[in-house]
N, CA, C and O atoms as a CHARMM CRD file, in Angstrom:
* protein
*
  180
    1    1 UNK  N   -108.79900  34.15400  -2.85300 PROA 1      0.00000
    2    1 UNK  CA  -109.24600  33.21800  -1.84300 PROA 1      0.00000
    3    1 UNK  C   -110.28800  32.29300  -2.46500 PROA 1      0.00000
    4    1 UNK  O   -111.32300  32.84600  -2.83600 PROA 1      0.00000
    5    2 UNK  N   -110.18100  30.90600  -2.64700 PROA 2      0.00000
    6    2 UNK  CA  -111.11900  29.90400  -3.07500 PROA 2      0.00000
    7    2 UNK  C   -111.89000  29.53900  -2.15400 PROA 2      0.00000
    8    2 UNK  O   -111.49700  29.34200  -1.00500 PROA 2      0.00000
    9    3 UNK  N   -113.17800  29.39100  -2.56400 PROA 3      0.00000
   10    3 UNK  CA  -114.31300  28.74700  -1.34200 PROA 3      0.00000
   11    3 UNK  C   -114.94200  27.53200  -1.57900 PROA 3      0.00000
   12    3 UNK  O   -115.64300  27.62400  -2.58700 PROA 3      0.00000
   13    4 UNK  N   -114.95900  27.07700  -1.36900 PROA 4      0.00000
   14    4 UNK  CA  -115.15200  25.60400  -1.07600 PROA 4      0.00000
   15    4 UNK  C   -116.50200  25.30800  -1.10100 PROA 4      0.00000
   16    4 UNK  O   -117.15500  25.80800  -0.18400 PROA 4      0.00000
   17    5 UNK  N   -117.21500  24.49100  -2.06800 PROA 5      0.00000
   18    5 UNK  CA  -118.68400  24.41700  -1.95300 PROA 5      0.00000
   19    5 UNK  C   -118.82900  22.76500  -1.22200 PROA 5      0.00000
   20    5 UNK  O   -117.80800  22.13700  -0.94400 PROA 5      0.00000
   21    6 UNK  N   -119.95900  22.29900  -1.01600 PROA 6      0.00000
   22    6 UNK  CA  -120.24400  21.25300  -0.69800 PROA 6      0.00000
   23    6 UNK  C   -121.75100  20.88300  -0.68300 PROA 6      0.00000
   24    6 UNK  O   -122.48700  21.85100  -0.48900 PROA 6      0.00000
   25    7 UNK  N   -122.24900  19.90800  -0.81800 PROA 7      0.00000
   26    7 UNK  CA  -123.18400  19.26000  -1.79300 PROA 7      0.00000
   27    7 UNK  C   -123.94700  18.67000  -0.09200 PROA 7      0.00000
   28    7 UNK  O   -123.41500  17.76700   0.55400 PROA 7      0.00000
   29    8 UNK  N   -124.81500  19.15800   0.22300 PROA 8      0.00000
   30    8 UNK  CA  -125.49000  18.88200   1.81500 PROA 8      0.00000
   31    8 UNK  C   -125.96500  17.32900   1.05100 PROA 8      0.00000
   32    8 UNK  O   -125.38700  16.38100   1.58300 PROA 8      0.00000
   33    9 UNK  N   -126.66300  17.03700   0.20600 PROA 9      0.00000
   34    9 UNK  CA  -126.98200  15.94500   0.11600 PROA 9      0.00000
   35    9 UNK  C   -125.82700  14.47900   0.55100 PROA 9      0.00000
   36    9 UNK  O   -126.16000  13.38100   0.99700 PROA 9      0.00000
   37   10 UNK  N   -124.34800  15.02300   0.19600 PROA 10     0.00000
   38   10 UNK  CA  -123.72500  14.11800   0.31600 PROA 10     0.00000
   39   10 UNK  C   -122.58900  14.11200   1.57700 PROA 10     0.00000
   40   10 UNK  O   -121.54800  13.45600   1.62700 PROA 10     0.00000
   41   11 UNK  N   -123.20300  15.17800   2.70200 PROA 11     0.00000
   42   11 UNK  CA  -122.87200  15.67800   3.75500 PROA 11     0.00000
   43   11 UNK  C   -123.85700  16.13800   5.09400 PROA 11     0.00000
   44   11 UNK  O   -124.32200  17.21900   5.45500 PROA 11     0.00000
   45   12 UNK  N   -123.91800  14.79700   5.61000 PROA 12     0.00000
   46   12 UNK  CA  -125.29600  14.38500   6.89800 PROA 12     0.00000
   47   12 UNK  C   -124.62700  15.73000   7.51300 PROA 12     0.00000
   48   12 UNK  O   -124.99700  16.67900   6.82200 PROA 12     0.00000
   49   13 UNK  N   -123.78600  16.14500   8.55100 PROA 13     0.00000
   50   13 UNK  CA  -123.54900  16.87300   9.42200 PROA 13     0.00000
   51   13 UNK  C   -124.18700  18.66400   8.50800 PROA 13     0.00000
   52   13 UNK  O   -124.80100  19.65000   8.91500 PROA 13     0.00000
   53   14 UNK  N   -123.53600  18.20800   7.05300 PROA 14     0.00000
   54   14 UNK  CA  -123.78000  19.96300   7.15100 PROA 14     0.00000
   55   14 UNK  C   -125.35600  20.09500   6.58600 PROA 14     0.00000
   56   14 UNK  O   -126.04700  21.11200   6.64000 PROA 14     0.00000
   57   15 UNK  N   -125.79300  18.59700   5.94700 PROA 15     0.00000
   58   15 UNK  CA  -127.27500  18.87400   6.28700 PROA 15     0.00000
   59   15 UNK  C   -128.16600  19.15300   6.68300 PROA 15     0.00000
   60   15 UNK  O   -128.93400  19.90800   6.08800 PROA 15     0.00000
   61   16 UNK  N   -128.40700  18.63700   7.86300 PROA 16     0.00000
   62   16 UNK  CA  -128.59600  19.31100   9.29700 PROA 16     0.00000
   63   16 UNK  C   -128.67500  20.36300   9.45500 PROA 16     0.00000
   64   16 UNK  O   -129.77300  20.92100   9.45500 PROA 16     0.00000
   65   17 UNK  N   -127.33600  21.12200   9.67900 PROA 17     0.00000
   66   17 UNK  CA  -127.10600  22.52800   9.87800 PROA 17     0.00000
   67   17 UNK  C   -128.07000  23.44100   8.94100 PROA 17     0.00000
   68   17 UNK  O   -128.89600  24.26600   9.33100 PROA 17     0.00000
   69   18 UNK  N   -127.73100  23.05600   7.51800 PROA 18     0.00000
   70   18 UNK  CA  -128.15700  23.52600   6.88200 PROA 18     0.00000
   71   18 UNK  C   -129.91100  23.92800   7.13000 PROA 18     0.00000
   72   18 UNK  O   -130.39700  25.04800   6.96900 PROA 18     0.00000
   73   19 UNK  N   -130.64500  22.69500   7.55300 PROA 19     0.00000
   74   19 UNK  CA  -132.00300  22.99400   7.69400 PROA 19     0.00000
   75   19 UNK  C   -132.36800  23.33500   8.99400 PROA 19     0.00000
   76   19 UNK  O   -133.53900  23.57400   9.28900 PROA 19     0.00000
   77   20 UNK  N   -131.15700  23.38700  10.04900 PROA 20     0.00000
   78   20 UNK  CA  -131.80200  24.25200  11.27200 PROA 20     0.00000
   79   20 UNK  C   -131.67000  25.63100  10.68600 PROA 20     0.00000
   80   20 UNK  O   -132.76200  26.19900  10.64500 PROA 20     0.00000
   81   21 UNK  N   -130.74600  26.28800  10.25700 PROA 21     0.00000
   82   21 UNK  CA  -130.60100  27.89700   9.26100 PROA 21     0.00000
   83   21 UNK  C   -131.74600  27.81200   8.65500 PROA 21     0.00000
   84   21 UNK  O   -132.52300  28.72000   8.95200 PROA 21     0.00000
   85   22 UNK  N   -132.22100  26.85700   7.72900 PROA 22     0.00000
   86   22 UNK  CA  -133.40900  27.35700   6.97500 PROA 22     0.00000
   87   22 UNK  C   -134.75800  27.92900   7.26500 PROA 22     0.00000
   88   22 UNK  O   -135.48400  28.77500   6.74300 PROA 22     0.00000
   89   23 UNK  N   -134.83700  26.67800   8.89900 PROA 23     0.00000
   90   23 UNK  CA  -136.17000  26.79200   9.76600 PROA 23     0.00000
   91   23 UNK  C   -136.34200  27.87200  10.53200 PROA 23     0.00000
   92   23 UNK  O   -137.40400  28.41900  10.82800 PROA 23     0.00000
   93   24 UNK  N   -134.54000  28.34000  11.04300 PROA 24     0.00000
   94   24 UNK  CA  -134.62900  29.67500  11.79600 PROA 24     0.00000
   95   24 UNK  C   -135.12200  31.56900  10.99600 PROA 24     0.00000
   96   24 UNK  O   -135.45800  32.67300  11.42400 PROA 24     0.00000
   97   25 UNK  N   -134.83400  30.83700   9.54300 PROA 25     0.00000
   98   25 UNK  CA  -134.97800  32.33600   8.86000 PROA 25     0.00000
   99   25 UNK  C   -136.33400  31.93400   8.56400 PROA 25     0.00000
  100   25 UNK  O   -136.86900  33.03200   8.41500 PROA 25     0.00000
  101   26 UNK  N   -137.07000  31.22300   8.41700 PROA 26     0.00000
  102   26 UNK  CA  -138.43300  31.16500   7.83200 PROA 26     0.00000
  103   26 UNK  C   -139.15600  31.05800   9.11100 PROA 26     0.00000
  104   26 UNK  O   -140.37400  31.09000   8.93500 PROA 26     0.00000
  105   27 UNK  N   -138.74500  30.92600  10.52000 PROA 27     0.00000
  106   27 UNK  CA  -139.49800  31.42700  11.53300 PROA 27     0.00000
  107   27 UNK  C   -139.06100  32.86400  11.98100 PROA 27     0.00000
  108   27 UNK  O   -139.62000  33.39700  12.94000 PROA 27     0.00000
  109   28 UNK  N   -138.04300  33.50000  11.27400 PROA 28     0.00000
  110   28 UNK  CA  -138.32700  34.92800  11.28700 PROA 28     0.00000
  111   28 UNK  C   -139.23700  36.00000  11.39400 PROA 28     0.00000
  112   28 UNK  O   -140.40900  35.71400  11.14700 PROA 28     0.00000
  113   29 UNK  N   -138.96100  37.24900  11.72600 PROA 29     0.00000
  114   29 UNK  CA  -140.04600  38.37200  11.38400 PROA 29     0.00000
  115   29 UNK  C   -139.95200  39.43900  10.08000 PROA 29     0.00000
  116   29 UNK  O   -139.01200  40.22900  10.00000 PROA 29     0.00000
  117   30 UNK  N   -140.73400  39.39700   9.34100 PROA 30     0.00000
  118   30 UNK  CA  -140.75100  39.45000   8.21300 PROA 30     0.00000
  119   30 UNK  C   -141.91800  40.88400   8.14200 PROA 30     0.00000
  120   30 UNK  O   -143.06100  40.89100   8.59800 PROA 30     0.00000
  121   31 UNK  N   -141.18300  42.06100   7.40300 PROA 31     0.00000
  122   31 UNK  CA  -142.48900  42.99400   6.99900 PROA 31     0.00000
  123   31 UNK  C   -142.20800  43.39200   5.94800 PROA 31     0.00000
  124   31 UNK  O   -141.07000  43.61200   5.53200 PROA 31     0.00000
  125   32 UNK  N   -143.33100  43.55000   5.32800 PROA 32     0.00000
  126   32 UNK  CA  -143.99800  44.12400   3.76000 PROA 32     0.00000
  127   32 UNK  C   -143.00400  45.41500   3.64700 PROA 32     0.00000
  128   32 UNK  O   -142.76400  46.10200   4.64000 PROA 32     0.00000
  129   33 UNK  N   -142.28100  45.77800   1.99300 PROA 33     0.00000
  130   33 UNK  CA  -141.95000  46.22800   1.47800 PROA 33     0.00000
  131   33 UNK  C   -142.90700  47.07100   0.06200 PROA 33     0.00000
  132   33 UNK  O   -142.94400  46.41800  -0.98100 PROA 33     0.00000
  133   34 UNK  N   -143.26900  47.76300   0.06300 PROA 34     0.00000
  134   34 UNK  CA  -144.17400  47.66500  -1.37300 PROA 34     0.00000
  135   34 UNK  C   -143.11000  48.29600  -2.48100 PROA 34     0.00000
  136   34 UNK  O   -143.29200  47.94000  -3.64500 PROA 34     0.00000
  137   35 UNK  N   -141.95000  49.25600  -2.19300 PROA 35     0.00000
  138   35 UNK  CA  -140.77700  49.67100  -2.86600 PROA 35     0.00000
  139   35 UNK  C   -139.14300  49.24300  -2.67200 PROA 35     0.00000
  140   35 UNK  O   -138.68400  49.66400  -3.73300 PROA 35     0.00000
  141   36 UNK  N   -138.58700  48.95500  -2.31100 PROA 36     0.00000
  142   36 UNK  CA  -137.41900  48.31100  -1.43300 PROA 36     0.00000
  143   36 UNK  C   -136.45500  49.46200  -2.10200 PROA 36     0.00000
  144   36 UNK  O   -136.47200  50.20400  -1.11900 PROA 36     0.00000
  145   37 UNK  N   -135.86100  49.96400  -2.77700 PROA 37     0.00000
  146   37 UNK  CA  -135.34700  51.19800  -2.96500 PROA 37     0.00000
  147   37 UNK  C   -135.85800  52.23400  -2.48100 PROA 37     0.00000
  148   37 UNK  O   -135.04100  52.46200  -1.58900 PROA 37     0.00000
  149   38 UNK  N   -136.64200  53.06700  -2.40800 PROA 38     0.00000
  150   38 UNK  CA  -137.45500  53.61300  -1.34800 PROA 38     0.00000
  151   38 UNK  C   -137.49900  53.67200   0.01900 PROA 38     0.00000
  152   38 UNK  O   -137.42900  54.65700   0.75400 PROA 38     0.00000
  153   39 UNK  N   -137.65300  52.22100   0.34600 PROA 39     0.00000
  154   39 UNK  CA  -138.18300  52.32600   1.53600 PROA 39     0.00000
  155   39 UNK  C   -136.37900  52.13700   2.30900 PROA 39     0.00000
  156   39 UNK  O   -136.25600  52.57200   3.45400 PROA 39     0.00000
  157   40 UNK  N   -134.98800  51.44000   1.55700 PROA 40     0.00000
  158   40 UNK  CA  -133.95500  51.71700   1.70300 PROA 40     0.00000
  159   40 UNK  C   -132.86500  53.16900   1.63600 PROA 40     0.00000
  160   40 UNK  O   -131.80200  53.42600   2.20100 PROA 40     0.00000
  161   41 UNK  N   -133.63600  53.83900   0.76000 PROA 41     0.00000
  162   41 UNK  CA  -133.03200  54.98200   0.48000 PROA 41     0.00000
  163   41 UNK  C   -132.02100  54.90400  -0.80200 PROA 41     0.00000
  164   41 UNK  O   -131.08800  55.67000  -1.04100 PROA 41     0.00000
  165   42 UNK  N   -132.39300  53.93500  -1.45500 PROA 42     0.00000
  166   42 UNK  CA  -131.45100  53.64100  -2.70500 PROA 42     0.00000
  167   42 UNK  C   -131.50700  54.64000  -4.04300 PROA 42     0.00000
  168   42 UNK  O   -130.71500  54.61100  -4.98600 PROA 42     0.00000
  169   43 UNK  N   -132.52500  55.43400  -3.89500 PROA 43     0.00000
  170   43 UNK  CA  -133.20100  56.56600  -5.11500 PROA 43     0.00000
  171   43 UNK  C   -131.64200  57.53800  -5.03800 PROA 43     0.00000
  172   43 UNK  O   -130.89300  57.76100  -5.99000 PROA 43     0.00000
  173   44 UNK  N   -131.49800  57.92200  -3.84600 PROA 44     0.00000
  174   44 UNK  CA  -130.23400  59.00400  -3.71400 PROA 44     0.00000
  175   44 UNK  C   -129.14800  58.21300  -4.17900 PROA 44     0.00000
  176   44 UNK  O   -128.36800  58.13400  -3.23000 PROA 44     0.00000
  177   45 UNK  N   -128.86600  57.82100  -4.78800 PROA 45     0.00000
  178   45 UNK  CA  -127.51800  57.16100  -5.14200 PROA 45     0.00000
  179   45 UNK  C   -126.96300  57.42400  -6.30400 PROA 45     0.00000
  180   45 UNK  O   -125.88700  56.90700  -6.60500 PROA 45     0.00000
């Protein structure tokens, strides 16, 4: 299956889109990790 990239600079509509997604994850909730394997359970693997 090929995926198709596209270049937001040279695409107003998916520009846009693109920076309402950006604004929505960076107004996210976000908490501290100090191990991320750990605190995932990735050690047992």
């Amino acid at each position: 299956m090929a995926v198709k990239s596209f270049n937001v600079d040279e695409e107003p509509e998916l520009k846009q889109e693109y920076l309402e997604k950006i604004e929505r994850i960076c107004k996210g909730k976000f908490r501290k990790v100090n191990n991320f394997s750990e605190e995932f359970g990735l050690n047992e693997l």
